[in-house]
C-alpha positions in Angstrom: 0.0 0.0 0.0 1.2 3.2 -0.9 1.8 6.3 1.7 -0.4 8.7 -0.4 -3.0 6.5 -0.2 -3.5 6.3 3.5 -6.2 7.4 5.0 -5.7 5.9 8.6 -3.3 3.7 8.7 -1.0 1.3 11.1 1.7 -0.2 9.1 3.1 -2.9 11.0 6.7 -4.5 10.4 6.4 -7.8 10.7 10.1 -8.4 9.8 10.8 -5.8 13.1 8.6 -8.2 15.4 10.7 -11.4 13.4 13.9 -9.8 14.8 13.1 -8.6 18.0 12.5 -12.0 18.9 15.2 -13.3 17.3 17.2 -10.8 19.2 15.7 -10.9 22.3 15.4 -15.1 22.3 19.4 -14.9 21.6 19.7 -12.5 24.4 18.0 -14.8 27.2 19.2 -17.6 26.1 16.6 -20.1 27.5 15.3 -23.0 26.1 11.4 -21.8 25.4 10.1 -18.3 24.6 6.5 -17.3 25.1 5.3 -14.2 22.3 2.2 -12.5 24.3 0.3 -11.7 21.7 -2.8 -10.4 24.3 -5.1 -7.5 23.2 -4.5 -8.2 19.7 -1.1 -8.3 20.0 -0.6 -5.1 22.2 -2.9 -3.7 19.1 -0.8 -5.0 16.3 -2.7 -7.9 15.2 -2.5 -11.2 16.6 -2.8 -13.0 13.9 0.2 -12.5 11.8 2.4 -11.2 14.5 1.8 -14.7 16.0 2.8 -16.1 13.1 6.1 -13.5 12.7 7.0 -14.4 16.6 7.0 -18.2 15.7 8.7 -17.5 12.8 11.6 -15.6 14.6 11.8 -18.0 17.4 9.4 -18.3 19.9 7.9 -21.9 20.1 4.9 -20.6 22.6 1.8 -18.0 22.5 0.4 -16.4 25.6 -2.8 -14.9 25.3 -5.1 -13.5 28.4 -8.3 -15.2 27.7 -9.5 -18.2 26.2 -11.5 -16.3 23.2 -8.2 -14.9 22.0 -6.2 -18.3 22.1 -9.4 -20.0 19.8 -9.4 -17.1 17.6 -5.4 -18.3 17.0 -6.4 -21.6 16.7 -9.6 -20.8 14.3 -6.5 -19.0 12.3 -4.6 -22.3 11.5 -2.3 -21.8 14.1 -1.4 -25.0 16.1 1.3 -24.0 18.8 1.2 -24.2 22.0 -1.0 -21.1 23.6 -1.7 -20.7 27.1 -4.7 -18.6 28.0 -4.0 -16.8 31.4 -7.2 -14.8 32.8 -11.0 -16.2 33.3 -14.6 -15.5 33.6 -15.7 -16.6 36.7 -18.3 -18.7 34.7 -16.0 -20.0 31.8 -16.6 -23.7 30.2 -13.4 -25.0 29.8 -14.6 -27.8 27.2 -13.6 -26.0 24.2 -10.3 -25.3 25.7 -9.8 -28.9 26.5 -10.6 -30.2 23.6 -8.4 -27.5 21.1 -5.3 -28.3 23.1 -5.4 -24.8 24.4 -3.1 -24.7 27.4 -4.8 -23.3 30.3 -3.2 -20.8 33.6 -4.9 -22.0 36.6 -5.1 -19.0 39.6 -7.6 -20.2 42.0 -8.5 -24.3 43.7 -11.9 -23.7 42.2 -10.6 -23.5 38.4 -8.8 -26.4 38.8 -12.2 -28.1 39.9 -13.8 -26.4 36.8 -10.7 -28.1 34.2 -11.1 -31.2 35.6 -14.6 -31.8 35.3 -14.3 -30.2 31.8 -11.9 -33.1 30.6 -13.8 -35.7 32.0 -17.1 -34.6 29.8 -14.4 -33.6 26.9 -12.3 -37.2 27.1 -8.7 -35.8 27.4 -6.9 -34.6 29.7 -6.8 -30.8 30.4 -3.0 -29.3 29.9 -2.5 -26.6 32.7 0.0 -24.0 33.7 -0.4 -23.6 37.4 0.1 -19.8 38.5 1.3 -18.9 42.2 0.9 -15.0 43.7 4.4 -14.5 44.4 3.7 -10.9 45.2 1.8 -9.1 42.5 -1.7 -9.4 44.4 -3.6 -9.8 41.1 -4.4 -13.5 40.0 -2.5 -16.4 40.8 -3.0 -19.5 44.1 -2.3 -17.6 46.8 0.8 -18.8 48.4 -0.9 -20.1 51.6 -3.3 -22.3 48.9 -0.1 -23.8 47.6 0.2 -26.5 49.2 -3.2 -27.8 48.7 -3.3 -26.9 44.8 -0.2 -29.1 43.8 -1.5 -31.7 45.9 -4.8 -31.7 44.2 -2.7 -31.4 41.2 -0.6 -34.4 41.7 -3.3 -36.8 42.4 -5.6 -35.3 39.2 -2.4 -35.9 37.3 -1.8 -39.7 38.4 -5.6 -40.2 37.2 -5.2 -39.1 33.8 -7.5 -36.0 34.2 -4.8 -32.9 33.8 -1.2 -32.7 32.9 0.7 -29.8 34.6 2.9 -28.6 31.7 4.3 -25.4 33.4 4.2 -23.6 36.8 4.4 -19.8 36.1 3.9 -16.3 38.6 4.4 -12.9 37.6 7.0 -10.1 39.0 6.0 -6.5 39.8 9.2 -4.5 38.7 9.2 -2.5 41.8 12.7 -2.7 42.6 15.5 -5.3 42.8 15.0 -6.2 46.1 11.2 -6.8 45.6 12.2 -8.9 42.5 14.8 -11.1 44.5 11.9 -11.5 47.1 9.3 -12.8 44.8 11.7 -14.8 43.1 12.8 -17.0 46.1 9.0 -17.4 46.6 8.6 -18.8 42.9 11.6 -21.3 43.9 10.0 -22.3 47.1 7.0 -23.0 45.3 8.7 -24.9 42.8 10.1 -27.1 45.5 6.9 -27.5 47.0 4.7 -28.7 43.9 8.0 -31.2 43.1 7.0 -32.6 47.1 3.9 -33.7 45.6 5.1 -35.4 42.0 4.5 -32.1 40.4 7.6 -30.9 38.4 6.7 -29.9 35.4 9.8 -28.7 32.5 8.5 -25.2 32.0 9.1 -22.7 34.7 8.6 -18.7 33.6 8.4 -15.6 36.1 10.1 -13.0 33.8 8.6 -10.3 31.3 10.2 -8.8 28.8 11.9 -6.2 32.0 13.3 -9.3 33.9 14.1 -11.2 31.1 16.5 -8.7 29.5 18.5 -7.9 32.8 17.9 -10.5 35.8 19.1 -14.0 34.4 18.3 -15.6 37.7 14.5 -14.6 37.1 14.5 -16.6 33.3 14.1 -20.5 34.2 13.0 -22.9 31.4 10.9 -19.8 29.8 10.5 -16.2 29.1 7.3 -14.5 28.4 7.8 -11.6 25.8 5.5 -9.0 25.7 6.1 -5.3 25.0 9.8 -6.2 23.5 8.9 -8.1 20.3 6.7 -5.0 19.6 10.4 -3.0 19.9 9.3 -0.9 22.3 11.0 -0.9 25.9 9.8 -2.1 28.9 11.0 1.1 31.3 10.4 4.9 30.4 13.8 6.0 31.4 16.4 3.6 29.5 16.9 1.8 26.5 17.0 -2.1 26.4 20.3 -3.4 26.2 18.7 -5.5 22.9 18.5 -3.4 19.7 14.6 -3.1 18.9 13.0 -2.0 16.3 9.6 -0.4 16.8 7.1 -2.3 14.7 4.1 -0.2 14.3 3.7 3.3 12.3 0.4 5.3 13.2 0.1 7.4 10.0 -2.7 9.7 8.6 -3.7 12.0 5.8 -3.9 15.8 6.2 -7.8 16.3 5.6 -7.7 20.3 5.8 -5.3 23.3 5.6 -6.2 27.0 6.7 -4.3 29.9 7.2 -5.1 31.7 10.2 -4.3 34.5 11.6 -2.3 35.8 15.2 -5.5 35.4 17.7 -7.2 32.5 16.1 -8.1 29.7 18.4 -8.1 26.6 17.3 -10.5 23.3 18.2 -12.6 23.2 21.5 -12.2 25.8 25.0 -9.8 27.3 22.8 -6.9 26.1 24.9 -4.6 27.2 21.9 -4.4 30.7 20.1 -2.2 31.3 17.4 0.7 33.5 18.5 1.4 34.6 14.8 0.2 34.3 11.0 0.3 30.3 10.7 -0.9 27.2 8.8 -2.8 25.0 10.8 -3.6 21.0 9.2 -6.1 18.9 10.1 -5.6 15.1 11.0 -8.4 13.2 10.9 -7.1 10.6 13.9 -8.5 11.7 17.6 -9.8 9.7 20.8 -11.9 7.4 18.8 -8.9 6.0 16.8 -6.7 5.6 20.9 -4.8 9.3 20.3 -4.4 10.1 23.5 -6.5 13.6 24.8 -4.2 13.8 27.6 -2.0 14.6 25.0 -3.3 18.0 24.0 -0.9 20.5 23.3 1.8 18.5 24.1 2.4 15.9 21.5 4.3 16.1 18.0 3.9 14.5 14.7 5.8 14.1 12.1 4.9 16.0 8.1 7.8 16.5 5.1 10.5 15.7 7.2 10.1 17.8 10.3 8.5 17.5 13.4 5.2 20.0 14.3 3.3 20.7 17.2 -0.6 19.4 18.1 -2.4 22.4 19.0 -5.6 22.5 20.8 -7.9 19.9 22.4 -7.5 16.5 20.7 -11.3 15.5 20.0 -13.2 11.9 19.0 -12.4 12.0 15.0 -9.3 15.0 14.6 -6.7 16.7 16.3 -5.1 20.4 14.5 -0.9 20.7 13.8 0.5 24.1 14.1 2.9 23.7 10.4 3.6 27.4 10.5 4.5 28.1 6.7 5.7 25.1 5.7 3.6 24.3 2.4 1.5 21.6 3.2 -1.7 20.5 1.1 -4.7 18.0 1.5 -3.4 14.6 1.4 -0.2 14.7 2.8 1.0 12.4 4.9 1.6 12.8 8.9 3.2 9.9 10.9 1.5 10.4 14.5 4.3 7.7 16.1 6.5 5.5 14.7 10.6 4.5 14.6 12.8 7.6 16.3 15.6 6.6 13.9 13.6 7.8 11.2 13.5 11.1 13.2 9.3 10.5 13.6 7.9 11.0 17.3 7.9 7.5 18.7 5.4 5.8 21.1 7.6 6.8 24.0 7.3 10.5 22.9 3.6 10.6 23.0 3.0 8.1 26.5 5.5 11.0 27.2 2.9 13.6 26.4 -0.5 11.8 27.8 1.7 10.6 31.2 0.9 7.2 30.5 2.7 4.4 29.1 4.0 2.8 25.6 2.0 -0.5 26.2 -1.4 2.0 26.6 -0.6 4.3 23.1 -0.4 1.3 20.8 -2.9 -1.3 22.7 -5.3 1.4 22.4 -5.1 2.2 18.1 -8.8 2.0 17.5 -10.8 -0.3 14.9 -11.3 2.4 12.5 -7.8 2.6 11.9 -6.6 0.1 9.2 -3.4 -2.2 9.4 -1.2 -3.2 6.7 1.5 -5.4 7.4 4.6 -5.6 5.8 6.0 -8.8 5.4 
């Protein structure tokens, strides 16, 4: 697809996300990595960035529901996918029966699995999460005990096989890291008292996995990284990334204004001078950021220029000054910094928010094209 023929548009590079696993799998070094391609792949399309992350490397999927693992599956895709996060009322039949792998966080799911592969006939294949420290989901550490017991004896019967035990760190500091991490090794210890040892064992993200070897086991989950964005706000990985996704527009208007003129709603902004103001037609419906009013930049011909005004539902307004611009242009809202385009950093920068949030959040209207 051409530039000038964008309307709105996310290009995504799927030979980026092919590399930053590669890179990143080469980095860590540990015999299985998991691609979380949850959310639609942090809004990049789970679909063929599943198949780029398999293709650079990665020989799992993670995913945090169930409906997102089938719609792999309904897809062609046949690796291993472990769905993570469930409705309290979920049938785990389907699951069961489409070798979906399944994250158990509570004694009363792993009732739910077990009767659901005695109605499906095979045996359920389950990933059993502790709380280590992150106080979200996961067996609390004082159901331990009694889980991987339960485990053990479903196991023995046929009814389950326990193919990984998995938690999740917070980030908070290396201290609270070391501290969760001795917890994940106790557990460990305690489900192998009770014939429970599964091969995979995975606490680190993409954080942990870059810079605390001790936290990487049998298995890294990859999340933010293969996307090439970084996992901190302050530093760049170690690993050379590539960010994969470009959010890019069309300029649908172009008016000369003059010093005074305020520009879109409360008129937060007023021309200082004589200036050229384009309209983008990408705004809160399509995931730009409001927060980001007055704050953000994007990037048209080769230079970076200044949002102006409130960001609204369907447009935000650029302050060009005289820089000839016409209808039909081409704006890159966020893409690669090397080019010299605002990145996602920039703008989670400018909303106070997070990379993860700017492109999870890219809207249905907008269109992706991948390039292979």
């Amino acid at each position: 697809m051409s530039e000038q023929l964008v309307f709105r548009e996310a290009s995504v590079d799927l030979r980026a996300v092919r590399a930053n696993v590669a890179a990143l799998a080469a980095h860590v070094g540990t015999p299985h990595v998991m691609a979380v391609v949850k959310a639609n792949a942090y809004g990049h399309g789970a679909v063929p960035v599943a198949r780029a992350a398999l293709a650079g490397g990665a020989d799992w999927l993670g995913v945090a529901d169930i409906a997102e693992a089938i719609a792999l599956r309904d897809a062609g895709i046949d690796a291993p996918v472990l769905a993570w996060l469930h409705d309290p009322d979920v049938v785990f039949d389907e699951a069961i029966a489409r070798g979906i792998s399944i994250g158990i966080s509570t004694l009363g799911q792993l009732d739910a699995v077990t009767d659901a592969s005695r109605r499906v006939g095979a045996p359920a294949r389950l990933h059993l999460k502790v709380d280590t420290g992150l106080s979200r989901n996961g067996i609390p550490q004082e159901d331990w005990a009694t889980a991987v017991e339960s485990a053990g004896s479903l196991q023995e019967s046929g009814d389950i096989v326990v193919e990984g035990l998995f938690s999740h760190l917070s980030n908070a500091s290396p201290e609270e890291d070391a501290a969760q991490r001795e917890r994940f090794q106790t557990a460990i210890a305690t489900a192998a008292t009770h014939g429970v040892a599964p091969e995979l064992l995975h606490l680190a993200s993409t954080a942990a996995a870059i810079t605390r070897p001790e936290s990487r086991f049998t298995m890294v989950r990859l999340g933010i990284g293969i996307y090439g964005l970084s996992p901190w706000s302050d530093r760049t990985p170690e690993v050379p990334l590539v960010p994969a996704m470009t959010l890019r527009g069309r300029i649908a208007n172009v008016r000369r204004v003059t010093a005074g003129t305020g520009a879109s709603y409360d008129y937060q902004w007023r021309a200082t001078r004589d200036t050229t103001l384009a309209l983008v037609p990408l705004g809160y419906a399509e995931g730009i950021p409001r927060q980001a009013s007055g704050r953000a930049e994007v990037w048209i011909a080769g230079e970076r220029h200044p949002v102006v005004g409130r960001i609204a539902m369907d447009q935000f307004i650029v302050d060009v000054g005289d820089l000839a611009v016409a209808v039909g242009d081409a704006v890159v809202v966020f893409g690669d910094p090397a080019t010299g385009a605002p990145s996602a950093d920039d703008w989670a920068a400018a909303a106070g928010t997070i990379n993860y949030e700017i492109v999870t959040r890219i809207g249905h209207r907008v269109q992706r094209h991948y390039v292979e």
